[in-house]
C-alpha positions, -999 to 999 in steps of 0.1 A, spaced: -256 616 533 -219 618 532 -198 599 509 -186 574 541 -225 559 548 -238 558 511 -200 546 492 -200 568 466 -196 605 452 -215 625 426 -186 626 399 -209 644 375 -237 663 369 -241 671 326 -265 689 306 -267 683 272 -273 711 249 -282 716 212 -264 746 191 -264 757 155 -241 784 140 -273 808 140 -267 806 178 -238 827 175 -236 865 180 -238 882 146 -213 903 150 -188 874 161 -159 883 135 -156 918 155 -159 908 189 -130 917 212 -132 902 247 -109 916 278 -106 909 310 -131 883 310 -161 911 301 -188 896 277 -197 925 253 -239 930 250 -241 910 220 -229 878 237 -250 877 263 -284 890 243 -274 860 221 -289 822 217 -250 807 226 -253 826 261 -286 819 270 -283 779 262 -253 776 282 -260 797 311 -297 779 311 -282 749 314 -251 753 339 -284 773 358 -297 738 359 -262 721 370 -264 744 401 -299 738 409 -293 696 409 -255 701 428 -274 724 455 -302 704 459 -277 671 462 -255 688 485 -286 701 506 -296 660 512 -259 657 522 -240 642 489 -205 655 479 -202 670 442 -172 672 425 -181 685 391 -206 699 367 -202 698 330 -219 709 300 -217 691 263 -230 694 231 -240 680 198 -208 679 174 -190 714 169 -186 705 134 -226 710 133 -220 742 146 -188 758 139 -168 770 110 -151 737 101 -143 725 59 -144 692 51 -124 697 21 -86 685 12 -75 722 20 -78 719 56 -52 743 64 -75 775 50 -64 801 71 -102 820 72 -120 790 81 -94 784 110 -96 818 122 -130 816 120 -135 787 139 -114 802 164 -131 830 171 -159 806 177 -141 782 205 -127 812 217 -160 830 227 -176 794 240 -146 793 262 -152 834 270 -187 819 278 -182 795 305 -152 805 318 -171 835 330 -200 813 343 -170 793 361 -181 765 338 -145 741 341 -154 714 316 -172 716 287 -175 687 258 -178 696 224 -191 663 210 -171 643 184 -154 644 151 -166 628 122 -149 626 97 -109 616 91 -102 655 78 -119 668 112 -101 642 132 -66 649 116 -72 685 124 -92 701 150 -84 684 180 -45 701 175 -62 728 165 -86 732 195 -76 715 227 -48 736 232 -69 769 233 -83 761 267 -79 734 298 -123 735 300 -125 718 264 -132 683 254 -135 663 225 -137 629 208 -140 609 177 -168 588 168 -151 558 142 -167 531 127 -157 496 130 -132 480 104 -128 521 90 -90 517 92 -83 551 80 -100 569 102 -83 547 132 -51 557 117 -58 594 117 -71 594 148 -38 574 162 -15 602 142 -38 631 163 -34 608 194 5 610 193 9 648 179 -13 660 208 15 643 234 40 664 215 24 695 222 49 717 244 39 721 284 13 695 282 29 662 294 12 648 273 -21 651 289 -40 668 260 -48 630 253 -64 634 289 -97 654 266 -98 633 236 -106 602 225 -113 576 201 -147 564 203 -173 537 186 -202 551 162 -224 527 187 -218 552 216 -249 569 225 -253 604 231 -263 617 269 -236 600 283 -224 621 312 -185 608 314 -160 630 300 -144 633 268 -171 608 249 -199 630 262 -223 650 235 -254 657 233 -283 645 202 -291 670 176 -326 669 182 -353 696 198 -328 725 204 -352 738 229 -349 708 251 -318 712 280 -311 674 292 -292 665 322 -279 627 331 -256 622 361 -225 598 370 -207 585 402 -175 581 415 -185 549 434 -153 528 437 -164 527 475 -196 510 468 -185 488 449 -160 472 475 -188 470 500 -212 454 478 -188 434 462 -176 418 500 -207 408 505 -207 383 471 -189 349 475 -207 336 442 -214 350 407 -252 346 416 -246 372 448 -239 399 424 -274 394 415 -288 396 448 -268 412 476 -245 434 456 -280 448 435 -298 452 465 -272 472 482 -265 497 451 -299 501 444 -312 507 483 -279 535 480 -288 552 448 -324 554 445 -325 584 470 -303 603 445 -321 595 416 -352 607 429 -337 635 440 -326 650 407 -356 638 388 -378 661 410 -351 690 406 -355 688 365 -390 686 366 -399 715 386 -368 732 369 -379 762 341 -365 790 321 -384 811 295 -377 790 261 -366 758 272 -377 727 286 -360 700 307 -357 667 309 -339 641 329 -323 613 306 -308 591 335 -277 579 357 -244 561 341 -249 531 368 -210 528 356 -187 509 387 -159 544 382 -130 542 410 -117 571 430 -77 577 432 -79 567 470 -69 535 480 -106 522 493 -120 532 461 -104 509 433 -126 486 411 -95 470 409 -93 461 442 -133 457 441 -129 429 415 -92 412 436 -116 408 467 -140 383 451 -134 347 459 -139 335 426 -111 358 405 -80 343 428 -54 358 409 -63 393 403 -69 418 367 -52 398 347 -62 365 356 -94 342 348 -128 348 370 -121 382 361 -141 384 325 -172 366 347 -176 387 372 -170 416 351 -200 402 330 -222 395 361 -215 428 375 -225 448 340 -258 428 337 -263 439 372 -256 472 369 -277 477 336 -306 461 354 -313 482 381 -345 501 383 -334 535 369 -334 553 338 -306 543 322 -276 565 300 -242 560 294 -220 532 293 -233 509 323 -202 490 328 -172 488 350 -145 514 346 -110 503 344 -92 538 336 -53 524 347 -44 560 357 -73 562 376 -76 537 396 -50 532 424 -46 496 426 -49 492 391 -15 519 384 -2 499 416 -2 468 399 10 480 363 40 499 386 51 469 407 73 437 406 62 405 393 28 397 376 10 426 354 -16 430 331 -20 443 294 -37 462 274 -50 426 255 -64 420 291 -83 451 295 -98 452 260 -108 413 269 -128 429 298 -142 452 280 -155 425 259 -184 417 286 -183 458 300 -170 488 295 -154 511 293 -124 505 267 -92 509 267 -87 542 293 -59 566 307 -34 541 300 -4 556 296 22 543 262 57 546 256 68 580 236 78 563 204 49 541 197 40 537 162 10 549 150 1 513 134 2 505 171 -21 527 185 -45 529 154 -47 489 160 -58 494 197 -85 519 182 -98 491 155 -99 460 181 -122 488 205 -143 498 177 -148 459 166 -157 450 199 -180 475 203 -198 466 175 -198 432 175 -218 431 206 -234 467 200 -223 488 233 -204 522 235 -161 516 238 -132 540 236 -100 543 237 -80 569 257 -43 566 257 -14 588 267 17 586 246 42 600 272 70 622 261 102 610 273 97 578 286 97 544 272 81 508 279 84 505 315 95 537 330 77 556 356 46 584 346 52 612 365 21 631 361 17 662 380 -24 660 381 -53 658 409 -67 637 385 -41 604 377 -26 582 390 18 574 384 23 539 367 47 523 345 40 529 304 24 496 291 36 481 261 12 479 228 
C-alpha cells in the first residue's frame, strides 16, 4: 500500500530494551575497537546480543511492512535510563575524571555496537537527577550523531528546570553543531510513559530484562488532511475522520502484531506494546497538521487563533479512542521545524503564533513545546520557565509533555534558521 492510497508513512519502528552494567563485556576498560571490528568479547556478551536481538526484530517488522507495500523511514532502538547502566556519580564531584572515562568507554562501545549493525538512532532513556542533567548530555551527545537522550523533571522542581535550561543552551554552543545537538535532547514530564516510540523522550521500563518490546509511530500528516476535509463539525471528528484513520491503520497494526508474535530468539521473548496514534506532519507541503487543523471550518483564523484548542481536543479524544493498543503520546504533533506550514507561518508577514499558543494546545494534546527554534542569547530563566509551564501542564491533567527547543547560535528574535538538515524545516526564531 503506498504512502499516496493509505496517507501516511511508517516514521518508526522501536524496540525497547532492558540493560544492566553486568551486560557489559568484562574486559570493557581494555577493549580497543578499529575499523569498525567488534573484538570476541563484544559480541559473546549480553550488550551485543540484546541489541542485535532486537534491531533483528526491527528488520523483521520493516520487511514484513514493506512486503504489504508501506514505506519505512526508520528503525530505532531505546532503553531504560543509562544512568541504570552506566558508570555515572551522582555526587557533587561530577567532574571525576575515572568515572567519565569510564562512562565513555561505555557509550563508546554501544555506539561501536550499532553502528556496525547500521543501527542510526538509538535512545538512551532519560536523566534523573539535576547532577546527571547538568552533565551528561554535554558529555555524551557529542560522541555520536545515533545517540539520544532526555530528561524526565518533575512539576514545580524549579531547579532541575533550570539545569536542564543551562544544558539546553551549552549544547547550542557546541562547535559544528548549529545548534542541533538540542535536536536529541529534551526536557520531559515524570508523567511520560515508557514505550513511547518518538525520538528523544523514548526509553524503555526497567522491568523483565528478558522481554524485547516493540511499539510503532507514523508520519501521517497526509491522513490527517484527508480525514480532516471530510469534518465540517467538531462531532465529524468523531465519526468520519475516526472511521477513515482506523479503516487505514488497522491493516498495519495487524500486521506487526503477527510479526512479534511469531518473532523468537534463544533467551528473549517479544511483545508488542502498541502504535503512537499521534497526528506527526511530514516536511512536504500536503503533510502539515498545520494546514490539517487551517482547513477546518470551525478554526477560521488559523494556529494561533480560537477553534484551534477544540478541535485539537476533539481530535486527541479521537485519536486515543481508536481500537488499538495504545503507547505514546496520542496527541497531535506541532513540532514548528517540522511541519511546513507551521515554519511558513512563524517565517512570513503579518499574523503569527507563539510559543504561549502552542503550550495552550498542548493543554488538550500533545506533544509540548517542539523544534522550535529561540534566539541565541536567551536567558536561561527563559527557557527553564518554558520547561516548568510544560511540566505543570502535564501534570495537572496527567499526560506525557516536553519541551525541545533550539537556541540558535548567531541569530536573534526574528532572523532566519538556516538549518542545513533532511530533517527541519527554516523559520524565523520565536521569542520566549
Amino acid at each position: 500500500m503506498s504512502t499516496s492510497s493509505c496517507g501516511y508513512k511508517v516514521r518508526v519502528i522501536c524496540s525497547f530494551i532492558v540493560l544492566s552494567s553486568s551486560d557489559f563485556p568484562k574486559d570493557i576498560g581494555s577493549l580497543e575497537i578499529t575499523d569498525g571490528l567488534l573484538p570476541p568479547s563484544v559480541k559473546s556478551s549480553t550488550i551485543y546480543s540484546k541489541i542485535s536481538a532486537a534491531n533483528d526484530l526491527n528488520l523483521a517488522v520493516k520487511k514484513n511492512m514493506e512486503e504489504k507495500g508501506y514505506e519505512v523511514q526508520t528503525t530505532r532502538i531505546a532503553t531504560n535510563s543509562f544512568t541504570e547502566y552506566c558508570d555515572t556519580s551522582d555526587t557533587s564531584d561530577s567532574s571525576d575524571d575515572a568515572d567519565d572515562a569510564l562512562l565513555t568507554s561505555q557509550i563508546t562501545l554501544i555506539d561501536a555496537i550499532i553502528s556496525s549493525l547500521s543501527i542510526h538512532f538509538f535512545s538512551l532513556g532519560p536523566c534523573k537527577t539535576i547532577l546527571q542533567t547538568s552533565k551528561y548530555p554535554l558529555l555524551i551527545l557529542p560522541l555520536s550523531p545515533r545517540l539520544s537522550l532526555s530528561s524526565t523533571i518533575a512539576a514545580c522542581d524549579l531547579l532541575h528546570a533550570q539545569a536542564s535550561a543551562r544544558t539546553i543552551i551549552q549544547l547550542s554552543k557546541v562547535p559544528s553543531t548549529n545548534g542541533l545537538l538540542n535536536f536529541r535532547y529534551c526536557a520531559q514530564s515524570t508523567t511520560s510513559l515508557p514505550h513511547a516510540p518518538f525520538f528523544p523522550s523514548a526509553y524503555s521500563e526497567s522491568v523483565r530484562p528478558s522481554t524485547i518490546r516493540i511499539a510503532i509511530g507514523l508520519e501521517n500528516g497526509f491522513l490527517a488532511n484527508e480525514g480532516l476535509a471530510l469534518c465540517s463539525t467538531l462531532d465529524d471528528i468523531g465519526t468520519k475522520f475516526r472511521d477513515l484513520y482506523s479503516e487505514r491503520v488497522a491493516p498495519l497494526v495487524e500486521v506487526t502484531s503477527k510479526v512479534v508474535q511469531g518473532f523468537e530468539r534463544e533467551g528473549y521473548t517479544f511483545e508488542y506494546v502498541g502504535i503512537d496514534t499521534s497526528l506527526n506532519p511530514s516536511l512536504d507541503k500536503g503533510g502539515s497538521i498545520g494546514s490539517a487543523l487551517e482547513s477546518l471550518p470551525f478554526v477560521p483564523s488559523g494556529i494561533g487563533g480560537v477553534g484551534v484548542m477544540a478541535a485539537a481536543a476533539a481530535i486527541t479524544t479521537t485519536i486515543q479512542s481508536l481500537p488499538f493498543t495504545l503507547t505514546g503520546y496520542c496527541g497531535i504533533m506541532l513540532p514548528v521545524c517540522e511541519d511546513y506550514r507551521l515554519s511558513e507561518i512563524q517565517a512570513g508577514e503579518g499574523r503569527k503564533y507563539t510559543v504561549s499558543h502552542l503550550m495552550n494546545i498542548s493543554s488538550v494534546c500533545g506533544v509540548g513545546v517542539d523544534t522550535v527554534p529561540i534566539p541565541k542569547d536567551v536567558r536561561f530563566e527563559e527557557v527553564a520557565g518554558v520547561i516548568l509551564d510544560i511540566c505543570g501542564l502535564a501534570a495537572r491533567w496527567n499526560k506525557p509533555l516536553s519541551v525541545r527547543m533550539f537556541p540558535v547560535p548567531d541569530l536573534g528574535e526574528g532572523e532566519m534558521t538556516g538549518f542545513d538538515s533532511p530533517y527541519l524545516c527554516n523559520t524565523k526564531v520565536f521569542s520566549l
